[in-house]
C-alpha positions as CSV (number, residue, x, y, z in Angstrom):
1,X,-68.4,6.9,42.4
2,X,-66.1,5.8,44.7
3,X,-63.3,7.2,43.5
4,X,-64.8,10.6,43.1
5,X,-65.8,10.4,46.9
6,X,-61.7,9.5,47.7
7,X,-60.7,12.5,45.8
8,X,-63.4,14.5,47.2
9,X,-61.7,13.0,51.0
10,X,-58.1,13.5,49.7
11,X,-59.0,17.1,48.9
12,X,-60.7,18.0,52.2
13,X,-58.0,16.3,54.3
14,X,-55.2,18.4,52.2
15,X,-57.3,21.5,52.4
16,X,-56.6,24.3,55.0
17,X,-60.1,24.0,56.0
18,X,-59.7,20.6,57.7
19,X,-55.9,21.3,59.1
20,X,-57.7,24.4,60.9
21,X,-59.6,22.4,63.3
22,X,-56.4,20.4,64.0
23,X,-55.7,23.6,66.4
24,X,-57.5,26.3,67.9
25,X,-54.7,28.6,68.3
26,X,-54.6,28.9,64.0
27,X,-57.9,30.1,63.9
28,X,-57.3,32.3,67.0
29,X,-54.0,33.8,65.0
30,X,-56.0,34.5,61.5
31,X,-58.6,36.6,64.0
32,X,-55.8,38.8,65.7
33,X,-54.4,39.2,62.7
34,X,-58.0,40.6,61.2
35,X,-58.0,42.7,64.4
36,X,-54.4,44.3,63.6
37,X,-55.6,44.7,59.7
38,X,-58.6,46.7,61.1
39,X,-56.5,48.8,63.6
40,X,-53.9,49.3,60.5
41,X,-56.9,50.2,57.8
42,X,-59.9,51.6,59.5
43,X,-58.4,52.7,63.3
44,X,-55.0,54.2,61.0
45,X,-52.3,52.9,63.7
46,X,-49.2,53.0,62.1
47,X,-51.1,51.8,58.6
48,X,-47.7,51.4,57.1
49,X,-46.2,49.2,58.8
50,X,-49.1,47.7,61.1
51,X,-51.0,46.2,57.4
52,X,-48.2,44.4,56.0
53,X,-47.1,42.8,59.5
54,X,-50.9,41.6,60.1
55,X,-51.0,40.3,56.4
56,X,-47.5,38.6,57.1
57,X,-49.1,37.0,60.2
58,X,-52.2,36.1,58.4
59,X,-50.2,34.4,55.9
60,X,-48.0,32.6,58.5
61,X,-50.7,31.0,60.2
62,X,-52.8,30.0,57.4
63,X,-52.4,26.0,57.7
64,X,-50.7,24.2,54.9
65,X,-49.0,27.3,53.3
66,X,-45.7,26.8,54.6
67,X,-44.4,30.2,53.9
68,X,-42.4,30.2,57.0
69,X,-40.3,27.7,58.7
70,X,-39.1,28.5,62.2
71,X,-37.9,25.1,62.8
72,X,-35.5,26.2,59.9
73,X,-34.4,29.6,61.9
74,X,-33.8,26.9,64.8
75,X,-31.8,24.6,63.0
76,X,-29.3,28.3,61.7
77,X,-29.3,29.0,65.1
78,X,-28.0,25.8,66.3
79,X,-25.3,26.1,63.4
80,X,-26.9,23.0,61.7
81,X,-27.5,24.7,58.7
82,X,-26.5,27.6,56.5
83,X,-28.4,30.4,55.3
84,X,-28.4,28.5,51.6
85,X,-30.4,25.8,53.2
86,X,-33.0,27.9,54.2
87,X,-33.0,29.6,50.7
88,X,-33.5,26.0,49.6
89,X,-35.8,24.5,52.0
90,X,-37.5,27.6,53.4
91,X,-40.5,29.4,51.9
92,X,-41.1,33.0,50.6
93,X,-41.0,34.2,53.7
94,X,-37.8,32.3,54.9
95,X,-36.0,34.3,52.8
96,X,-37.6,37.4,52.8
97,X,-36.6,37.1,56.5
98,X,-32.9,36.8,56.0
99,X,-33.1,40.7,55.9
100,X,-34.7,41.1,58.9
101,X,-32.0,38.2,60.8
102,X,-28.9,40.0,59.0
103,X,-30.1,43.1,60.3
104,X,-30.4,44.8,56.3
105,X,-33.9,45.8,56.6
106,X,-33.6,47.8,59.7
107,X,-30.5,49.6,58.4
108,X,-31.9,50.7,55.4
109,X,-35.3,52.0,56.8
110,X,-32.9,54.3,59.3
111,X,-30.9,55.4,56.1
112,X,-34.5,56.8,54.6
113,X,-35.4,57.9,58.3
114,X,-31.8,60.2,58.2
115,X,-32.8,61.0,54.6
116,X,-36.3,62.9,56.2
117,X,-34.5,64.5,59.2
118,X,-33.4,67.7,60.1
119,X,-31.2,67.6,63.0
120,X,-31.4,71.7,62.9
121,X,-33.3,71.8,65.7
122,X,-30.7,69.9,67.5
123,X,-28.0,72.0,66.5
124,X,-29.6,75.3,67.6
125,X,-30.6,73.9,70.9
126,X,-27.7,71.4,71.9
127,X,-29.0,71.0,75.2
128,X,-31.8,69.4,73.8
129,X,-29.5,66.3,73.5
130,X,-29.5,65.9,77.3
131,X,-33.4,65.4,77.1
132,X,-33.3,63.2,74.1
133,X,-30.6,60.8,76.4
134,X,-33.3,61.3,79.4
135,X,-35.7,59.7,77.6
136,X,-33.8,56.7,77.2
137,X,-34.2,56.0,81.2
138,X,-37.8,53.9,80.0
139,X,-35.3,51.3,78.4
140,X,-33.2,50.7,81.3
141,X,-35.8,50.7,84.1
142,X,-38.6,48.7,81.8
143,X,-34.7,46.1,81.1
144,X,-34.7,45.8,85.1
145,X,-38.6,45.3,85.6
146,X,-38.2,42.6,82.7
147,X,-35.5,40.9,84.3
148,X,-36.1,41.4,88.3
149,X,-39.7,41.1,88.3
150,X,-40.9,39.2,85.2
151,X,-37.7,37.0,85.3
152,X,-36.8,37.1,81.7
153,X,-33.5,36.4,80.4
154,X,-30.8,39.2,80.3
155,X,-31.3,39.1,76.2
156,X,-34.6,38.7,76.2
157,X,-35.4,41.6,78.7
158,X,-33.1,44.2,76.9
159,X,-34.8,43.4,74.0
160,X,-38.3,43.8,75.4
161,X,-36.6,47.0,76.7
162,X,-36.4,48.8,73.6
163,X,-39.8,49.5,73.1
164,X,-39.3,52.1,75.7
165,X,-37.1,54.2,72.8
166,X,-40.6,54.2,70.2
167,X,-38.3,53.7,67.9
168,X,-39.9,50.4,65.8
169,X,-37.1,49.7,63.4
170,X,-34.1,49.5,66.3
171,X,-36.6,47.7,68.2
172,X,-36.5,45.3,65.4
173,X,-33.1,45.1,64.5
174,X,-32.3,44.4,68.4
175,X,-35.1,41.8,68.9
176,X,-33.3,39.6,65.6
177,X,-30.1,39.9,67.6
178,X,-31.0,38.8,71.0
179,X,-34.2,37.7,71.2
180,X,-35.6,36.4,67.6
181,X,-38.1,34.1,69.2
182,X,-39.5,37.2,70.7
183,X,-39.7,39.7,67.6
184,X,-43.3,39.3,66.7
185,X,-45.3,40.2,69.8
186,X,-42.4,43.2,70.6
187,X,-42.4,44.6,67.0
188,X,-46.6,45.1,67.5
189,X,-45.8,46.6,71.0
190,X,-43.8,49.2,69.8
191,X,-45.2,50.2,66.5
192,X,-48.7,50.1,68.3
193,X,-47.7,52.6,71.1
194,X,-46.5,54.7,68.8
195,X,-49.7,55.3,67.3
196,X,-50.7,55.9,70.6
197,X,-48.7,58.9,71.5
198,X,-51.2,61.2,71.2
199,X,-53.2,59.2,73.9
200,X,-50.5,57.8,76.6
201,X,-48.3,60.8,76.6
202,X,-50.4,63.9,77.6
203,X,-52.4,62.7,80.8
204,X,-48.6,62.2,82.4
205,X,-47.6,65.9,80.4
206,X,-50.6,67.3,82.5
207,X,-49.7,65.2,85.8
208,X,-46.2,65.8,86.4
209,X,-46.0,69.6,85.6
210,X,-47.5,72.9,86.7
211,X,-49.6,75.2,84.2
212,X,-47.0,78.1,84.8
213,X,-44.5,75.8,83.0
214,X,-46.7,74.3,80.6
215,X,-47.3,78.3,79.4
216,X,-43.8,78.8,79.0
217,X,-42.5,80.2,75.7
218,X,-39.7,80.1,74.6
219,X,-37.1,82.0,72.7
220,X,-36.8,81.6,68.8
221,X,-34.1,79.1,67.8
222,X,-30.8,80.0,66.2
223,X,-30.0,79.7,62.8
224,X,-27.9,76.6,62.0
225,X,-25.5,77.0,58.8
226,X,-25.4,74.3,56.1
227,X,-21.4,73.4,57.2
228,X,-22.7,72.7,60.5
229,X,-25.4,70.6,59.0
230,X,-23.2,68.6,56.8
231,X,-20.2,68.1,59.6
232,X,-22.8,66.5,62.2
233,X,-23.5,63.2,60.5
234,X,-20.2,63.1,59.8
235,X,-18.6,63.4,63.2
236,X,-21.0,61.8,64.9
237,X,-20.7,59.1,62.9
238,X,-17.4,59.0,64.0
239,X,-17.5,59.5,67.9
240,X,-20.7,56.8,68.6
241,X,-19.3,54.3,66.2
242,X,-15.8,54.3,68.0
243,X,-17.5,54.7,71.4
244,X,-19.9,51.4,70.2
245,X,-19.0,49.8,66.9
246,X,-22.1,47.6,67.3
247,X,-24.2,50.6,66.5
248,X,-22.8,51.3,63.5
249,X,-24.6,49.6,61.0
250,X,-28.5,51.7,62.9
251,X,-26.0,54.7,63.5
252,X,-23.9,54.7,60.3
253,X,-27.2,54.3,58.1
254,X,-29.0,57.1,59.6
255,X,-26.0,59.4,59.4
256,X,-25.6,58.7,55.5
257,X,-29.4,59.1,54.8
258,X,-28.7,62.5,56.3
259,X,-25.7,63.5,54.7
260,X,-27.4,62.8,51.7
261,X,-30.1,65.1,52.4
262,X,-28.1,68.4,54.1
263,X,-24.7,67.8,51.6
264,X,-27.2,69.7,48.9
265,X,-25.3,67.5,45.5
266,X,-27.0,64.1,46.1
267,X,-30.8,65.0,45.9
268,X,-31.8,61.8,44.0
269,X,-30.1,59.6,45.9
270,X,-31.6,61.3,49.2
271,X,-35.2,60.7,47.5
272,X,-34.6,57.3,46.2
273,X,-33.7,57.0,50.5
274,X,-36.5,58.3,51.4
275,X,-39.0,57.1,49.3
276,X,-38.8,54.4,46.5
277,X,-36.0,52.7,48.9
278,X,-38.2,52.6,51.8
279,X,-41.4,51.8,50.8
280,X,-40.1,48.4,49.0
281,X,-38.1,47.5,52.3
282,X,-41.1,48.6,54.4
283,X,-42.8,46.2,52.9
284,X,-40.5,43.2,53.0
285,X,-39.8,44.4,56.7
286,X,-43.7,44.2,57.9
287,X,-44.3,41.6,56.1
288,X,-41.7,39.1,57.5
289,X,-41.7,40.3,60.6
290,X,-45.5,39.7,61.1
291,X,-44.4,35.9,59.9
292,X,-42.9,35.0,62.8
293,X,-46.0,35.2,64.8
294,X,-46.9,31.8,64.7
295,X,-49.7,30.2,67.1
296,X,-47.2,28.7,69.0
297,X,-45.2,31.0,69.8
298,X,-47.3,34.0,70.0
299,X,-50.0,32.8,71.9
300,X,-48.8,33.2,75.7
301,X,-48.1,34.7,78.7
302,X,-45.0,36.0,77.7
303,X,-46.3,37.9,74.6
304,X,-49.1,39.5,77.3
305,X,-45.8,40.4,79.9
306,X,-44.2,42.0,76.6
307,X,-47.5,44.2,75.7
308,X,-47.3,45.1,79.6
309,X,-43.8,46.1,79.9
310,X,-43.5,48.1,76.6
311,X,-46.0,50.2,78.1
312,X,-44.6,50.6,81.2
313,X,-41.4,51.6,79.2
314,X,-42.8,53.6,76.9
315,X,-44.4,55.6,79.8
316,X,-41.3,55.7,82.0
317,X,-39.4,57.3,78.8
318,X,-42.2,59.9,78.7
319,X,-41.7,60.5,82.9
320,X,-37.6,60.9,82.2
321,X,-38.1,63.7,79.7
322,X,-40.4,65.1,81.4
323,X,-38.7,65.4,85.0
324,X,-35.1,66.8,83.2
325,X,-37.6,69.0,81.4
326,X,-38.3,70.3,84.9
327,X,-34.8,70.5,86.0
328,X,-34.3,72.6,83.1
329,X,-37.1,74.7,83.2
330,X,-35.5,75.9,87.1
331,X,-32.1,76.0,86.4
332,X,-32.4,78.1,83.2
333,X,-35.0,80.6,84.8
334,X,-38.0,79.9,83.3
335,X,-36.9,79.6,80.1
336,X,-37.1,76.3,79.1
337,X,-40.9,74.5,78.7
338,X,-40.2,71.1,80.4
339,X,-43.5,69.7,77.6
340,X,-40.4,69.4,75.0
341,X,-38.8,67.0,77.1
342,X,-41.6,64.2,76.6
343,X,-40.2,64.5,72.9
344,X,-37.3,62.9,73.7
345,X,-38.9,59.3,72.9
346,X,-37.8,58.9,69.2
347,X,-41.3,58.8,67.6
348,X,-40.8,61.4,64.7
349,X,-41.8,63.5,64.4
350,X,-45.5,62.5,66.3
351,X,-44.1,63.5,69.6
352,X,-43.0,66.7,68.8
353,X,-46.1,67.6,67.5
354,X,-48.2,66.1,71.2
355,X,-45.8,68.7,73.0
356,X,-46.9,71.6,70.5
357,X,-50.3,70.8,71.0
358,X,-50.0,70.5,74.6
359,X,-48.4,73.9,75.2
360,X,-51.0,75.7,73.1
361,X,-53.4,74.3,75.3
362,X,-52.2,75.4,77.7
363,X,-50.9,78.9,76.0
364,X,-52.3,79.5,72.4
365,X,-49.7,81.8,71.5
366,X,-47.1,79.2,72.4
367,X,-45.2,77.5,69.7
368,X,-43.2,74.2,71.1
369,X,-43.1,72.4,67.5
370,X,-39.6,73.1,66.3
371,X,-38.5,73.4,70.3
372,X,-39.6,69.9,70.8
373,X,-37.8,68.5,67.3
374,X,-34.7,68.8,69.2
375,X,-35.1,66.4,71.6
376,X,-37.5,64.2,69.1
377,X,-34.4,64.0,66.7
378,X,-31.9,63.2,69.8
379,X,-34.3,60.5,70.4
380,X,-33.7,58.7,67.3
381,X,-29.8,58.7,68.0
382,X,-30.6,58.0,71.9
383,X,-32.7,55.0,71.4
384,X,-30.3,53.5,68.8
385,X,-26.9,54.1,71.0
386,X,-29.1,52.4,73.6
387,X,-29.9,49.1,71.3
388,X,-26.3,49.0,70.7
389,X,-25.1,49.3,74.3
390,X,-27.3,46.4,74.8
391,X,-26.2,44.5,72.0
392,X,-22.7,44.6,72.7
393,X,-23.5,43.8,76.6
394,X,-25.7,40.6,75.8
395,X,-25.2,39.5,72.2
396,X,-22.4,37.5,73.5
């Protein structure tokens, strides 16, 4: 009987159940991480990404399962040990990691964005380019609150930064570089203001311009011709890569995913992109991401500063576009409805489709969608020439 009972004791003491009341904070992780499952399944923010990087937090901070090791992360950091020891020692998660740290996972999940994009837009309205870089003033004011006002590190505020740009997977691949210790809490930041587009963006839409040039229509694009189409990934490619190497990998991947998609002789390898490819790294991404939300490190004041500033950033990206949108809409007579310019945050194509439906509001017969891609898809290229700007400022 005895014996039974030590078992019974061994058991309990080994058991999950028993390490949980070793630390509050555990238990306090497992119930955020319910709360971001329920946002992802039942609220649908961002399901696709927000579910696997709740279920990788759940699974992080479950005690005992040693899926993830961030003492190990430490230790590669410090140059103690190689990536091979963590595929040794490390868990599932450890390695699943290693493409989020070598910045794989990121790059592959912009080729399948540049796979699903149609820069036409773009090309029929190249001014549209200047309100897609306008947008991009959210990431350097939110990098100067960060740092000025909230006192994080240089790296750590350009990383927090980012979120300004709605763009999740450079937010990611940035975060890994500069700030790893960081990536959880700004990862949920930006993926969750996304989903909140259609909420955050249109009181400040209303706010900051008149009804007369929220009614403004405007003129039916040009068409764009398939050479066109196939040159642009190319030479952009080209330009922004010499101009920042340490944007190619984001830059380069997008680019391809595109040329894959406009070249018209690659069609399975543009689906494979943007489908089959990136759901699997989709999955790996959230996943491990969501790992390194550990009750340690996620529970404090920082992670609430981070929530707070990638709001203010997201919000002072909308303002930018907005206010060129305005200096548009005066120097081009009229012509120009300054609503497009709040698409220049690189949510895609969610924001474009907010600036439609707030210029039919406003005018029913108005039709913004395919005005406001422009700026949308010069987001996307905006928001990762910005990550790489910073990275090749602060990565050291």
């Amino acid at each position: 009987m005895e014996n039974i009972l030590n078992t019974l004791s061994q058991l309990w003491e080994g058991s999950g159940f028993c390490l949980l009341l070793n630390d509050w904070r555990q238990l306090a992780m497992i119930v955020i991480a319910c709360v971001l499952l329920y946002l992802g399944l039942v609220k649908k923010f961002e399901p696709l990404l927000l579910v696997g990087i709740a279920f990788g937090m759940l699974l992080a901070n479950l005690p005992g399962s040693n899926m993830y090791h961030p003492e190990l992360w430490d230790a590669y950091i410090a140059g103690e040990i190689t990536l091979t020891g963590i595929i040794h020692d490390g868990g599932l998660l450890d390695i699943l990691y290693i493409g989020v740290k070598s910045g794989l996972y990121p790059s592959l999940i912009f080729m399948g964005v540049g796979a699903m994009t149609d820069f036409g837009p773009l090309l029929a309205n190249p001014k549209s380019l200047l309100l897609g870089a306008a947008a991009q003033f959210g990431i350097f004011a939110a990098f100067i609150l960060a740092m000025c006002v909230f006192g994080f590190a240089p790296n750590v505020a350009a990383a927090i930064a980012i979120i300004g740009g709605a763009d999740g997977p450079t937010a990611i691949w940035l975060t890994s570089k500069l700030a790893p210790d960081y990536l959880a809490p700004i990862a949920i930041a930006a993926y969750s203001y996304m989903a909140l587009i259609p909420m955050i963006q249109p009181p400040f839409m209303r706010l900051l311009t008149t009804k007369a040039e929220r009614e403004c229509k405007m003129e039916q694009l040009k068409p764009v011709s398939k050479t066109q189409k196939v040159l642009f990934p190319i030479i952009v490619t080209v330009f922004v890569c010499l101009l920042l190497p340490s944007v190619a990998p984001l830059l380069g991947c997008l680019m391809l995913g595109n040329l894959f998609k406009e070249c018209g002789l690659t069609d399975r390898l543009s689906d494979t992109a943007q489908n089959a490819m990136m759901n699997i790294v989709t999955i790996f991404l959230s996943t491990s991401v969501g790992a390194t939300a550990l009750y340690n490190r996620f529970l404090t004041w920082q992670t609430f500063f981070i929530i707070l500033l990638g709001l203010g950033a997201f919000i002072l990206a909308t303002i930018g576009g907005l206010l060129l949108g305005k200096l548009m809409y005066k120097l081009s007579g009229g012509k120009i409805n300054p609503l497009i310019g709040s698409a220049g945050v690189s949510a895609v194509p969610m924001a474009a489709r907010v600036s439609q439906k707030e210029g039919q509001r406003a005018n029913p017969s108005n039709f913004l969608l395919m005005h406001a891609m422009g700026p949308n898809v010069a987001g996307v290229i905006g928001s990762a020439v910005a990550a790489g700007f910073l990275l090749a400022v602060f990565g050291g």
